[in-house]
Steps between C-alpha positions, in 0.01 A plus 500: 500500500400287259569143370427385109380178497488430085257573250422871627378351870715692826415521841569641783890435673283541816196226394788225432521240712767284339631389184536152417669275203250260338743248431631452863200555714271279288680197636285537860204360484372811745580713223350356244177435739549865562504638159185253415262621769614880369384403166204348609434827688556722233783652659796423187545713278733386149683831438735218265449445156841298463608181721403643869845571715352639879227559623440794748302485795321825614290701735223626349223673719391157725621247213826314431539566108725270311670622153631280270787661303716417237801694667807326671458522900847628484421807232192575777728527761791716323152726391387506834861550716511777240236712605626450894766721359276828440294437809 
């Protein structure tokens, strides 16, 4: 199944890793080192053209990918529990 991220970006229910609210997770340093050394490595991608909500960690291939989205960690998880459903 699949998971839409924002700005017509999904990926793969089986690629995601976690889902994570910006506002709450910021507050650790670690995560704010972590999300820094992803941007430095390329690895963030801004699916968000409005005030950034989650950010979504995924698989990809070898690579941790990191999308920045504009959508509520809690509509991502009602989209996500959703598709468990049909599975």
């Amino acid at each position: 199944m699949w998971l839409h991220l924002g700005n017509d970006t999904i990926v793969s229910m089986k690629d995601v890793i976690g889902i994570f609210d910006l506002d709450n997770t910021t507050i650790s340093s670690h995560t704010r080192h972590f999300l820094s050394e992803a941007q430095k490595k390329h690895l963030v991608i801004n699916v968000s053209m409005e005030l950034p909500k989650s950010f979504i960690l995924c698989q990809k291939e070898d690579n941790l990918v990191v999308y920045i989205s504009q959508i509520s960690p809690a509509t991502l998880l009602k989209r996500s529990l959703s598709f468990s459903k049909f599975e």
